[in-house]
C-alpha positions in Angstrom: 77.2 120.4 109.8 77.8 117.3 107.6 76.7 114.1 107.8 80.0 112.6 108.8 80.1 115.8 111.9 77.3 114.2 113.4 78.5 111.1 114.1 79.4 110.1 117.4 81.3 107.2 118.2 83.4 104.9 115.6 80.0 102.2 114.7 77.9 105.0 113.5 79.8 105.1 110.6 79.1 101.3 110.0 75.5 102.4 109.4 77.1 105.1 106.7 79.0 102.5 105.2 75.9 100.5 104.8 74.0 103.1 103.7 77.0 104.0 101.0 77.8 100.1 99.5 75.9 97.9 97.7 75.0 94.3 99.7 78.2 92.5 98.2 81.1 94.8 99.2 79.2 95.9 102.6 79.1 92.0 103.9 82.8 92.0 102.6 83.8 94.5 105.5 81.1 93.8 107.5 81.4 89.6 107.6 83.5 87.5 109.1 83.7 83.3 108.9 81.8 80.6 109.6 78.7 81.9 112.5 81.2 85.0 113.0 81.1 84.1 116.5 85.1 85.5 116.9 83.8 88.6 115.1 81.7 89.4 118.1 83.9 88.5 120.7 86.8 90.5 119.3 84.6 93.7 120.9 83.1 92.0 123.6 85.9 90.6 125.0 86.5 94.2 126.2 83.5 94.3 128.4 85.3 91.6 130.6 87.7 93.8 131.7 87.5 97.1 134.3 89.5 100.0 133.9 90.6 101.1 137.6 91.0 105.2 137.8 93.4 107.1 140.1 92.0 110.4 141.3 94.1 113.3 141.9 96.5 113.2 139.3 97.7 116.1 137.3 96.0 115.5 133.7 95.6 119.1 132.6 97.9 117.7 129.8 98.5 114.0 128.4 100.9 112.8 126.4 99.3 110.0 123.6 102.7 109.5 121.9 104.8 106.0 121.9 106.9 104.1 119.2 105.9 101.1 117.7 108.1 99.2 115.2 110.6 102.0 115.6 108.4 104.5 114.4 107.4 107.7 116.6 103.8 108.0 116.2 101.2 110.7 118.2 98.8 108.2 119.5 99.0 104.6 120.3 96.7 102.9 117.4 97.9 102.9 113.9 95.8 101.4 110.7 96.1 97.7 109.9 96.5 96.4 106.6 92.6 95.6 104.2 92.7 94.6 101.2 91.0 95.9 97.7 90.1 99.4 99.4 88.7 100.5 96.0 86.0 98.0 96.7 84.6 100.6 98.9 85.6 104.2 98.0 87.1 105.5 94.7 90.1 107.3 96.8 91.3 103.8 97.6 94.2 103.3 99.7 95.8 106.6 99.0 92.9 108.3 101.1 93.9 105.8 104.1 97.7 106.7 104.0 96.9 110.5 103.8 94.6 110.8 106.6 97.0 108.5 108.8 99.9 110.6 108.3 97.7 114.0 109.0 97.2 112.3 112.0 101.1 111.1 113.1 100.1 107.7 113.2 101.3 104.6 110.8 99.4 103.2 107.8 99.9 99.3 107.1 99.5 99.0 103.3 98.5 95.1 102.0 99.8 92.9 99.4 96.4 92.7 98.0 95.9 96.3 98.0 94.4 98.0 94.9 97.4 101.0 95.3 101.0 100.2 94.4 104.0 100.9 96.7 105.2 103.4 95.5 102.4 105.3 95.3 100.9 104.6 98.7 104.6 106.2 99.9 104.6 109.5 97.0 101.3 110.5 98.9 102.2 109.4 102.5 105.5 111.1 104.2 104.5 109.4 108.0 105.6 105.9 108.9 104.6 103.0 106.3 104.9 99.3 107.4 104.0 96.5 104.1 101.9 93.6 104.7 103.1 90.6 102.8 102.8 86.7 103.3 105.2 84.2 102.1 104.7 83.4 98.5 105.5 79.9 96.5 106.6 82.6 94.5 110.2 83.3 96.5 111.4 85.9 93.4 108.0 87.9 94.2 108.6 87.9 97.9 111.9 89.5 97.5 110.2 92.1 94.5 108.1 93.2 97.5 110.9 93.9 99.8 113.2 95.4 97.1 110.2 97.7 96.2 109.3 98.3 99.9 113.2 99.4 101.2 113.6 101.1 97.9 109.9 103.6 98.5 111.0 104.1 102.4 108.7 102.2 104.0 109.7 101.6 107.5 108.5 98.4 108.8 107.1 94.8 107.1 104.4 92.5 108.7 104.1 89.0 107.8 100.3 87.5 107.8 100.7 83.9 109.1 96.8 82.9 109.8 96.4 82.6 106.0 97.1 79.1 105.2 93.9 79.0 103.4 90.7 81.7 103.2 88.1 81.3 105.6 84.7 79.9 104.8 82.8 83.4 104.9 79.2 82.2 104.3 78.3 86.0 103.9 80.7 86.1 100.4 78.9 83.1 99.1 74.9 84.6 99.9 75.5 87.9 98.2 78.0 86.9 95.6 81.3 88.8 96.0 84.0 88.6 93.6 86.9 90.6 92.5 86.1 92.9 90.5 82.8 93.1 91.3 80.2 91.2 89.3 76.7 92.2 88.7 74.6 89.1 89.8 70.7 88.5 89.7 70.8 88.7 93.8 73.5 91.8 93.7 71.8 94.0 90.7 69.1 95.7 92.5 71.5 96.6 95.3 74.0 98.2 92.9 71.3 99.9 91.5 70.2 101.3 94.5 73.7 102.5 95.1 73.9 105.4 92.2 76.8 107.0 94.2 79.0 104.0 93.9 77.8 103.5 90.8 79.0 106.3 89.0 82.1 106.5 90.5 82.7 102.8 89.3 82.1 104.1 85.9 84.5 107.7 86.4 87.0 105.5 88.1 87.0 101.5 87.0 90.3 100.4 88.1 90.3 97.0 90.5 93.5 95.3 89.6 95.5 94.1 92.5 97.9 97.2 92.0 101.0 95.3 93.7 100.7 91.7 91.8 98.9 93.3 88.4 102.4 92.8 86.3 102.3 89.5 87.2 99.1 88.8 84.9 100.9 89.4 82.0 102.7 86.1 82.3 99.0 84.6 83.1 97.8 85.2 79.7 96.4 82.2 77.7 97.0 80.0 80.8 93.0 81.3 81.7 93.9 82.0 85.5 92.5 85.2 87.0 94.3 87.1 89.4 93.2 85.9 92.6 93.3 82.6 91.4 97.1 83.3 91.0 97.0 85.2 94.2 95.3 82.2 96.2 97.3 79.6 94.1 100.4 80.8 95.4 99.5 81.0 99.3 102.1 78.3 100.4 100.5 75.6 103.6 103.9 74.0 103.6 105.3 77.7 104.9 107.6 77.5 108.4 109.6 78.8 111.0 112.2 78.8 108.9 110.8 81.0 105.8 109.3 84.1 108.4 113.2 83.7 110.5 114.7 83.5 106.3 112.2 87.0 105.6 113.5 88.9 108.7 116.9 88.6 108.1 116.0 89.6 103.8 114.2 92.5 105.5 117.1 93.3 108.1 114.2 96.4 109.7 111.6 96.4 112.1 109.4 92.9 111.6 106.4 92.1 112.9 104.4 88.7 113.0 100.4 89.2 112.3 98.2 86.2 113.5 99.9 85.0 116.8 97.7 84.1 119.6 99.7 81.7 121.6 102.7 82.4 124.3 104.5 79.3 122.6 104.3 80.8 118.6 105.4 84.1 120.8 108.4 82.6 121.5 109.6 81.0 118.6 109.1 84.9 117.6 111.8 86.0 119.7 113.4 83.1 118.6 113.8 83.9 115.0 114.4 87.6 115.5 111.2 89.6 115.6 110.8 92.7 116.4 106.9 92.9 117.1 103.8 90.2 117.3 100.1 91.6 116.3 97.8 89.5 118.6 95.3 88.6 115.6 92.7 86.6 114.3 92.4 88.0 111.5 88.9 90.2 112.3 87.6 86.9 113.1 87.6 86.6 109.3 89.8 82.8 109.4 89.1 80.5 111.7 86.1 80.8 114.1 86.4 80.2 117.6 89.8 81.5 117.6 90.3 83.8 120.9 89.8 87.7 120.9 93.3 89.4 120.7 93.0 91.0 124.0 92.5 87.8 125.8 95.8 87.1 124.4 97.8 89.9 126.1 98.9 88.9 129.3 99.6 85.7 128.7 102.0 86.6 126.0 103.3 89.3 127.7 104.1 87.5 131.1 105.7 84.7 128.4 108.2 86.6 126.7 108.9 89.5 129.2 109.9 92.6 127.3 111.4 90.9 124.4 108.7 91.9 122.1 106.3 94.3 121.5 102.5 93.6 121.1 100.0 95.1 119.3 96.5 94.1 119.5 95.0 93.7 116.1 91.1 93.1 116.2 87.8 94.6 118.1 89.0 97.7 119.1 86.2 100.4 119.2 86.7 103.0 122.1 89.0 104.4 123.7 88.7 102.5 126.6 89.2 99.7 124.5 92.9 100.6 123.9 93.7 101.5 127.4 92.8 98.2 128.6 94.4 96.5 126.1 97.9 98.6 126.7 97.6 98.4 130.7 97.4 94.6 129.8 100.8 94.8 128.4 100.3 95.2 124.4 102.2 98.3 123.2 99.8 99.4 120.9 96.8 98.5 118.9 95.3 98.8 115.5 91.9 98.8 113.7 90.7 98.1 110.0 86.8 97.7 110.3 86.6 101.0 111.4 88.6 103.2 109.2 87.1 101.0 106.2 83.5 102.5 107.0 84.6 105.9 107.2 86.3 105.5 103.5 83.0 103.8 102.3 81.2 106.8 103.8 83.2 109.7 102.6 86.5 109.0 101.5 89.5 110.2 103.1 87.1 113.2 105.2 85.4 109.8 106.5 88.5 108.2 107.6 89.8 111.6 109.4 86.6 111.6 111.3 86.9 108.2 112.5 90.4 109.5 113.4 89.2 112.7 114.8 86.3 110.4 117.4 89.0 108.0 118.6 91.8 110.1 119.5 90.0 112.3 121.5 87.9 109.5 123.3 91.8 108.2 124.2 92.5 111.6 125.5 89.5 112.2 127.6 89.9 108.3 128.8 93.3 109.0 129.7 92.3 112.4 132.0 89.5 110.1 133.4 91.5 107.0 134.8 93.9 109.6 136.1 96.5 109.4 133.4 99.0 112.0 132.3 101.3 109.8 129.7 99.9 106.9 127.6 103.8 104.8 127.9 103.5 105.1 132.0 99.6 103.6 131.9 100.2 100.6 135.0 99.2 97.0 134.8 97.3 98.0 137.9 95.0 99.9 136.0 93.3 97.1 134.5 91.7 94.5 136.7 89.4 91.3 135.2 85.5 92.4 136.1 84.0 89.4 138.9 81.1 87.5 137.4 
């Protein structure tokens, strides 16, 4: 049995990934803004609510399948977009897509990923949605739908939470930077890493695969590429430019970073198809609530007019039955999958794969459920305190 066999439930892999990294790019996955007080309450949140079985029900069989986004896919939590995957495994993004299509579900691929478009979609044939925020840069906004109809992809998600990056203390202590840089904190850690080590040197590429052509017009002008990529995040960005991309896009849309019934409507509003309740991974602003607070009072807002996916905490099974019998039509995770990559590549992300759908399965037999799209609001209740 292999290492990766033996684990158990989703966090054991965090220890792997820990185990696997040096310092820098661990506390990159692993941290979250300010006293990461929303990174914690993202999970815990959960705990607050009950999960109410009904006894007697036929569950020889159930039935995990919905459609999100207007994509079919076997279980009810697809992968949300990360950036710089290569940080943490040399199989990057490509390992992501593959394992998500083995297992039916959808793979979010982000603008600051380290694998292009079009090669995320040659080695992925299940649903593909493209993360992308609103650029200063209009001409490279439309590149990246252009690029994303053209490879097939069947969905887009805009990030709105990103007005500016976080203050992630964690970033600053252990000196992370893109590419990585060997530091007089960091070098003993990336020493004791070998593994990562010599797969840097059989596999160097870190170039933000999706924006890399664009540094060719940096030249001699001395700005990197994520000075270019923050540079162009746009604070005067509205209404108007996410209602302007949904109508460029003219396919399924969804929102990323809402957490209010009000910004829900003006979603409908404009033509969305989808919100994902998100903070972010608790990775922007602190004190921001955890998505599946958010649910039901979205939901009982906007009626069926949107779907919801929750975006943020999820680490059981029980975790995404409470969050659909709350109303949300899905969820999706990128913590997790990112420590099975840093543990073993796509095999690592499979596993993590493997653990949660069958922890949805048995939950489902054990709360009396035979089909994941007929799960009842009453099946949920707020625990008393």
């Amino acid at each position: 049995m292999s290492r990766i066999d033996k684990a158990t439930n989703l966090m054991d892999f965090r220890a792997m990934a820990k185990s696997a990294l040096p310092a820098p790019l661990f506390h990159y996955i692993d941290g979250a803004a300010d006293d990461e007080w929303t990174l914690r309450r993202n999970t815990d949140a959960f705990m607050d609510y009950e999960l109410m079985p009904s006894y007697l029900r036929d569950v020889a069989s159930v039935d995990m399948s919905t459609n999100v986004l207007g994509a079919d896919i076997d279980m009810p939590l697809f992968l949300s977009p990360t950036g710089m995957s290569r940080l943490f495994h040399h199989e990057k993004e490509a390992a992501v897509a593959k394992a998500a299509a083995k297992f039916g579900t959808m793979y979010t691929l982000s603008t600051v990923g380290t694998t292009n478009i079009e090669d995320v979609a040659a080695v992925c044939d299940g649903p593909k949605m493209f993360q992308i925020y609103v650029f200063k840069d209009r001409e490279l906004t439309k590149e990246f739908l252009q690029r994303c109809k053209a490879a097939g992809y069947t969905s887009l998600c805009l990030t709105v939470d990103l007005p500016v990056a976080g203050y992630r203390e964690k970033d600053l202590i252990w000196g992370m930077s893109m590419p990585p840089k060997f530091t007089m904190k960091s070098l003993a850690s990336f020493a004791a890493h070998p593994g990562w080590a010599f797969n840097l040197a059989k596999n160097p590429g870190f170039e933000l695969a999706n924006i890399a052509h664009r540094a060719e017009a940096l030249k001699g002008q001395g700005v990197g590429l994520m000075e270019y990529v923050n540079q162009q995040l746009d604070q005067s960005v509205s209404w108007d430019d996410a209602a302007w991309m949904i109508e460029e896009w003219g396919g399924p849309f969804a929102i990323k970073g809402v957490q209010t019934a009000d910004d829900a409507k003006r979603c409908v509003e404009i033509g969305a198809s989808a919100i994902m309740i998100s903070n972010h991974g608790g990775r922007q602003l602190d004190s921001a609530p955890a998505p599946v607070d958010c649910v039901a009072p979205i939901r009982d807002a906007i009626g069926d007019r949107l779907e919801l996916i929750v975006d943020g905490g999820v680490r059981r099974g029980t975790h995404v039955l409470k969050a659909l019998a709350l109303g949300a039509n899905a969820v999706s995770f990128g913590r997790p999958y990112l420590y099975g990559l840093a543990a073993a590549g796509q095999e690592g992300v499979e596993r993590v794969l493997t653990l949660i759908r069958a922890e949805i399965a048995r939950d489902m037999r054990l709360i009396g459920c035979s089909n994941i799209k007929d799960l009842p609001r009453s099946a949920v209740q707020h625990r008393l305190k």
